[in-house]
Z-matrix of the N, CA and C atoms (Angstrom, degrees):
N
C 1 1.444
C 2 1.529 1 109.53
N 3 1.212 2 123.82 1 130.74
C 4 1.460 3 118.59 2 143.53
C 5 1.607 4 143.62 3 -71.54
N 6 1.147 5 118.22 4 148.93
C 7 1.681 6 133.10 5 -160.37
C 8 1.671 7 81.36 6 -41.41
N 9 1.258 8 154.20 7 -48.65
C 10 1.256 9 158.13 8 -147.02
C 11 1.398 10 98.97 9 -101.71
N 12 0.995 11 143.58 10 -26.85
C 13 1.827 12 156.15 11 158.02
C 14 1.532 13 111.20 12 -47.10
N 15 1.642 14 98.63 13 -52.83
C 16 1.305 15 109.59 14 -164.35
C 17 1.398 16 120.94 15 -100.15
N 18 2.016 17 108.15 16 -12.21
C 19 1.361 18 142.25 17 175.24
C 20 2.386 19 83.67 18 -67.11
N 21 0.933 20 115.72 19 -54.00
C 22 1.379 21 104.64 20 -151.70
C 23 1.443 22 84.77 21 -91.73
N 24 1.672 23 154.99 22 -8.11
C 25 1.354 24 133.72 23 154.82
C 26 0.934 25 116.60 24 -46.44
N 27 1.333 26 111.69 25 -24.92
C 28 1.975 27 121.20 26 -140.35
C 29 1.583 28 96.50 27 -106.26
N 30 1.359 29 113.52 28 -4.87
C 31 1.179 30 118.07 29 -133.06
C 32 2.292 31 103.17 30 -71.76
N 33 1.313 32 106.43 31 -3.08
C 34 1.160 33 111.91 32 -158.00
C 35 1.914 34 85.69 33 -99.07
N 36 1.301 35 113.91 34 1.93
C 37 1.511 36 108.93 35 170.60
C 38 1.307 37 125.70 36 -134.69
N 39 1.554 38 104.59 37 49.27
C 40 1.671 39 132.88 38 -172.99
C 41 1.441 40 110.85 39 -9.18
N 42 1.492 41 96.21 40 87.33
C 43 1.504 42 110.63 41 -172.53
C 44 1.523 43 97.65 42 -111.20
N 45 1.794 44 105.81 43 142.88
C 46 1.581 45 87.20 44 173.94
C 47 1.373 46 128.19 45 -104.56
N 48 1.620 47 122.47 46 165.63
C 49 1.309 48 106.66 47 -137.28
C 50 1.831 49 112.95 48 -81.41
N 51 1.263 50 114.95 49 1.87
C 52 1.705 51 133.53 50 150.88
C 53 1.443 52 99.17 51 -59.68
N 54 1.391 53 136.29 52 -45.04
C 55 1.285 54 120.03 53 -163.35
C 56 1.844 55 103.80 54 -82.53
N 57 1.358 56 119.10 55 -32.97
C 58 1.500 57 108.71 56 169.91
C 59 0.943 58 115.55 57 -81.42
N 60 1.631 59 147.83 58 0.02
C 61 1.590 60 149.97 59 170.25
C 62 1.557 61 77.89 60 -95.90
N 63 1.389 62 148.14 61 -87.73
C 64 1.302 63 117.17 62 -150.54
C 65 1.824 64 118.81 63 -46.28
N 66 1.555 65 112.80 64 -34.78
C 67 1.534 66 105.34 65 -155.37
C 68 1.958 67 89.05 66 -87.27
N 69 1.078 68 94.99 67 -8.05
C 70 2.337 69 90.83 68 176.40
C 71 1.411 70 93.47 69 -85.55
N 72 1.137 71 138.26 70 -27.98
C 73 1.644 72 127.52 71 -157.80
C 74 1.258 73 95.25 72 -105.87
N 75 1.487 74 136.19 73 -8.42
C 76 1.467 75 124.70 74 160.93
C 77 1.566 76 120.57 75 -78.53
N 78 1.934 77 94.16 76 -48.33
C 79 1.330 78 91.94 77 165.51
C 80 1.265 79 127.70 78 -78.18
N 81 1.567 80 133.09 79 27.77
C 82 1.252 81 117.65 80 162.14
C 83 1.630 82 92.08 81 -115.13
N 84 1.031 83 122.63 82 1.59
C 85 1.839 84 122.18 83 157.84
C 86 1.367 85 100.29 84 -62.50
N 87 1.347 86 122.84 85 -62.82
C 88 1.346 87 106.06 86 -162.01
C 89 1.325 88 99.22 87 -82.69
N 90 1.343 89 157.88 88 42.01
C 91 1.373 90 150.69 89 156.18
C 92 1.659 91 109.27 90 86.51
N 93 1.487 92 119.37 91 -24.11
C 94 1.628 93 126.51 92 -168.98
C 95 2.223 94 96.86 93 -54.44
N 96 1.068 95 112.03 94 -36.44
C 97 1.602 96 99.20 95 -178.57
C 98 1.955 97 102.22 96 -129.38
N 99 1.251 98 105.46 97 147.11
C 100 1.632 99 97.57 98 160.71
C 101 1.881 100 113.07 99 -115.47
N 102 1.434 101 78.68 100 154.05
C 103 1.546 102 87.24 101 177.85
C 104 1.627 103 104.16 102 -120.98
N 105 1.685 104 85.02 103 179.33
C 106 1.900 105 101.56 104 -161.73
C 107 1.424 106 96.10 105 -154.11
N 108 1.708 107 110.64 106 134.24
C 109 1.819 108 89.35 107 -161.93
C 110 2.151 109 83.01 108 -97.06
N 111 1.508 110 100.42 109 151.74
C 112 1.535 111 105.37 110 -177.56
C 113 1.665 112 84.91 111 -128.81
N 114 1.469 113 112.60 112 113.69
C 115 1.426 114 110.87 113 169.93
C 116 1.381 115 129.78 114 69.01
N 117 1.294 116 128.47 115 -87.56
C 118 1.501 117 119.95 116 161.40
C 119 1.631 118 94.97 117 -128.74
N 120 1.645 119 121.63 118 9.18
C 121 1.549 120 89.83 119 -142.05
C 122 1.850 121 64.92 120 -124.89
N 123 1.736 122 110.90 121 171.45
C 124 1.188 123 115.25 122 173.84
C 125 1.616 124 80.95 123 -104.27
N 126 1.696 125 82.73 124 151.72
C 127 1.719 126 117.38 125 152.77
C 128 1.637 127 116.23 126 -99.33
N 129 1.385 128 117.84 127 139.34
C 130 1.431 129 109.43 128 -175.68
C 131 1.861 130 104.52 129 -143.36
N 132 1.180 131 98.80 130 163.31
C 133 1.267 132 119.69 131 -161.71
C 134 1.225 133 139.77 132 -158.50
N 135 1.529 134 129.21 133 141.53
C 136 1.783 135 106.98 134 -173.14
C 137 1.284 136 108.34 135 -81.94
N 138 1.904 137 96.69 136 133.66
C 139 1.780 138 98.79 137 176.23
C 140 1.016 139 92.26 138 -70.97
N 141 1.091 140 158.26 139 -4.34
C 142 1.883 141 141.24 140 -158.44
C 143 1.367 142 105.35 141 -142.66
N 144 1.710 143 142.03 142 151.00
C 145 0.900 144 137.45 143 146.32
C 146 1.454 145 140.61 144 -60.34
N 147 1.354 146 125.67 145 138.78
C 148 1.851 147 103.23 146 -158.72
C 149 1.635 148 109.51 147 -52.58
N 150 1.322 149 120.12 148 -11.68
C 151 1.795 150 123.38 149 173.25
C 152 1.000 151 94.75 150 -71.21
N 153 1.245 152 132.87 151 -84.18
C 154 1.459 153 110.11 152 -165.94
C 155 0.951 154 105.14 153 -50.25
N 156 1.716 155 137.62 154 -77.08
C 157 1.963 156 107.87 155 -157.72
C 158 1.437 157 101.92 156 -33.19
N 159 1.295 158 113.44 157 -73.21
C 160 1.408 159 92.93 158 -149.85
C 161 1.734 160 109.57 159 -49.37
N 162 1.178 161 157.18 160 -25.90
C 163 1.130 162 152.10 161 -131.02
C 164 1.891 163 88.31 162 -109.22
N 165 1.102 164 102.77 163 -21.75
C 166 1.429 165 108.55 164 167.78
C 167 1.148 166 124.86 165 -90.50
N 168 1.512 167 114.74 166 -8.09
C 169 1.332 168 115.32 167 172.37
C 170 1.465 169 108.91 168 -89.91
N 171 1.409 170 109.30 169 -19.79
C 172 1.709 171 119.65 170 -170.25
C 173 1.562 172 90.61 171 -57.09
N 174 2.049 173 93.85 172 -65.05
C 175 1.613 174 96.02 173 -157.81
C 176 1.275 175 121.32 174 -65.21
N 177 1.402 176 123.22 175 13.43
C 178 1.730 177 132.58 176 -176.96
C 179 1.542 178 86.94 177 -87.62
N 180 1.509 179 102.88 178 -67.16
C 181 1.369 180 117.92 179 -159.54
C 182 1.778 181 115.69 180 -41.78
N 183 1.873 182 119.39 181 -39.46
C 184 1.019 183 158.46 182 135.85
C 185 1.737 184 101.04 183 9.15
N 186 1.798 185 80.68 184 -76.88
C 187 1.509 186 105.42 185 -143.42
C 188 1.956 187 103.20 186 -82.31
N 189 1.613 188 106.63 187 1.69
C 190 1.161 189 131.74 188 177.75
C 191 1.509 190 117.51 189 -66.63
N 192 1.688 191 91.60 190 -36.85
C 193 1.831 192 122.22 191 -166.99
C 194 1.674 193 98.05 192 -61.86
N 195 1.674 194 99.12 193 164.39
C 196 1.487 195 93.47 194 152.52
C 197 1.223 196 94.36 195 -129.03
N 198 0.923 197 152.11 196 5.30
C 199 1.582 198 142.00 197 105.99
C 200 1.159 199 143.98 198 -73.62
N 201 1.134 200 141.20 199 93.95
C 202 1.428 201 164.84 200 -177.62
C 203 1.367 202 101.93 201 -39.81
N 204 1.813 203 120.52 202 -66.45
C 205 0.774 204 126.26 203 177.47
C 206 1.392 205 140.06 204 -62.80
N 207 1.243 206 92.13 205 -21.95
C 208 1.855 207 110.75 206 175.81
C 209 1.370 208 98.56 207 -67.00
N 210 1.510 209 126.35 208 -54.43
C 211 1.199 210 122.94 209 -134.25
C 212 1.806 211 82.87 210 -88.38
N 213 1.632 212 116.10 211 -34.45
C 214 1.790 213 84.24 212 -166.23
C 215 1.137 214 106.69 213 -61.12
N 216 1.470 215 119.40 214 -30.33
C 217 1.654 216 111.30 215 -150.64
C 218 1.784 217 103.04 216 -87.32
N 219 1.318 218 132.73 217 -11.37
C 220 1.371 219 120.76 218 136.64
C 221 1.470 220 128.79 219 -51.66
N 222 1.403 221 104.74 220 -37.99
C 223 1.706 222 105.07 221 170.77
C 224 1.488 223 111.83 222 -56.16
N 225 1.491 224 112.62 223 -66.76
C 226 1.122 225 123.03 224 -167.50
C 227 1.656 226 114.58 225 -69.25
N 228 1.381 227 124.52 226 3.93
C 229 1.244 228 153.48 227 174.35
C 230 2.075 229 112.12 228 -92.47
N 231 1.296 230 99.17 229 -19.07
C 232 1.495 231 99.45 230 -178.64
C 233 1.426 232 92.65 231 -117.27
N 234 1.050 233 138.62 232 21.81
C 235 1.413 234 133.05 233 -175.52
C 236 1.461 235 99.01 234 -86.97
N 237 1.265 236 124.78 235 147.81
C 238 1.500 237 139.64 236 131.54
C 239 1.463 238 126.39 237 -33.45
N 240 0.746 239 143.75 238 131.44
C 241 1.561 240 147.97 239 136.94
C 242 1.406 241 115.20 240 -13.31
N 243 1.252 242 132.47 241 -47.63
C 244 1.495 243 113.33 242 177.79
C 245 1.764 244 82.18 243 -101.67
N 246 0.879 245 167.60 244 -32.15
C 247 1.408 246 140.38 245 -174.00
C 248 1.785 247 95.42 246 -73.36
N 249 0.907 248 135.66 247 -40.00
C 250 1.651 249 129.51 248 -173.76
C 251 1.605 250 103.28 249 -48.29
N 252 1.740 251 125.88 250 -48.97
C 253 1.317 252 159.33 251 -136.60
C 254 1.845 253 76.27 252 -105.29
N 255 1.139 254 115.61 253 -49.98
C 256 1.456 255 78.54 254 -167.06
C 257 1.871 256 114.00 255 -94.84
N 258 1.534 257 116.83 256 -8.09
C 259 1.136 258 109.82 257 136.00
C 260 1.576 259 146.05 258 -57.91
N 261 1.133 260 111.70 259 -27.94
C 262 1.488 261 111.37 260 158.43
C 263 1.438 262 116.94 261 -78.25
N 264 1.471 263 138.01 262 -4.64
C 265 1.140 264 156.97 263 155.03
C 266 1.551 265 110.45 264 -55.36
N 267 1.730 266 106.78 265 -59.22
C 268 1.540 267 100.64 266 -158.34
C 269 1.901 268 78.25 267 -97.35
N 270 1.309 269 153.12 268 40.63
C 271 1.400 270 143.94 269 153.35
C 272 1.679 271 92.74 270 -106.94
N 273 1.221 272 130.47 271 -51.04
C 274 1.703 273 100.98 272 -161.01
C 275 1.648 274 85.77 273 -86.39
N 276 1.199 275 145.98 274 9.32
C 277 1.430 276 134.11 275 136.87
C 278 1.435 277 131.98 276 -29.50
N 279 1.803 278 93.66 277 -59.19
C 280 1.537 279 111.98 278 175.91
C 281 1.375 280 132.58 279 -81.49
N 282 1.678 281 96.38 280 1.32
C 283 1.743 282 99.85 281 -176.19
C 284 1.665 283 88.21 282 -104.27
N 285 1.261 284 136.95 283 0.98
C 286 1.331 285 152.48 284 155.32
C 287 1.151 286 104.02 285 -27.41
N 288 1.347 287 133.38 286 112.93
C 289 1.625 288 125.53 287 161.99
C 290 1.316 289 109.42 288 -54.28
């Protein structure tokens, strides 16, 4: 999308269009979107899929703990039944050669 792409998503929180080219050109400083220049105007985009961020937000959140272990097994303690099922799904995945 361009700053003008993402100026008319936004468009229901009359932002001006310096304020979405400044907050895209920070976040492609810190790596969260990449850009590609098309003509005069940048194109932008997520470097990451929202799974990974979030899965990167887990392992921040994680690494926050002073128990590691405490905290998954409360996670994995508020889970659902098909979210539990589909974590034990994507683990004998990963012991997958």
């Amino acid at each position: 999308m361009t700053v003008r792409d993402v100026g008319r998503a936004l468009s229901d929180r009359d932002l001006a269009h310096t304020t979405v080219m400044t907050v895209l050109d920070r976040l492609a400083k810190k790596g969260v979107v990449q850009r590609t220049r098309e003509g005069r105007a940048w194109r932008y985009r997520p470097a990451a899929s929202r799974e990974n961020y979030v899965s990167e937000l887990m392992f921040d959140a994680l690494g926050q703990t002073g128990d590691r272990d405490a905290a998954l097994a409360a996670f994995v303690r508020s889970m659902s039944g098909p979210e539990a099922e589909a974590l034990r799904r994507a683990l004998a995945e990963s012991d997958e050669p």
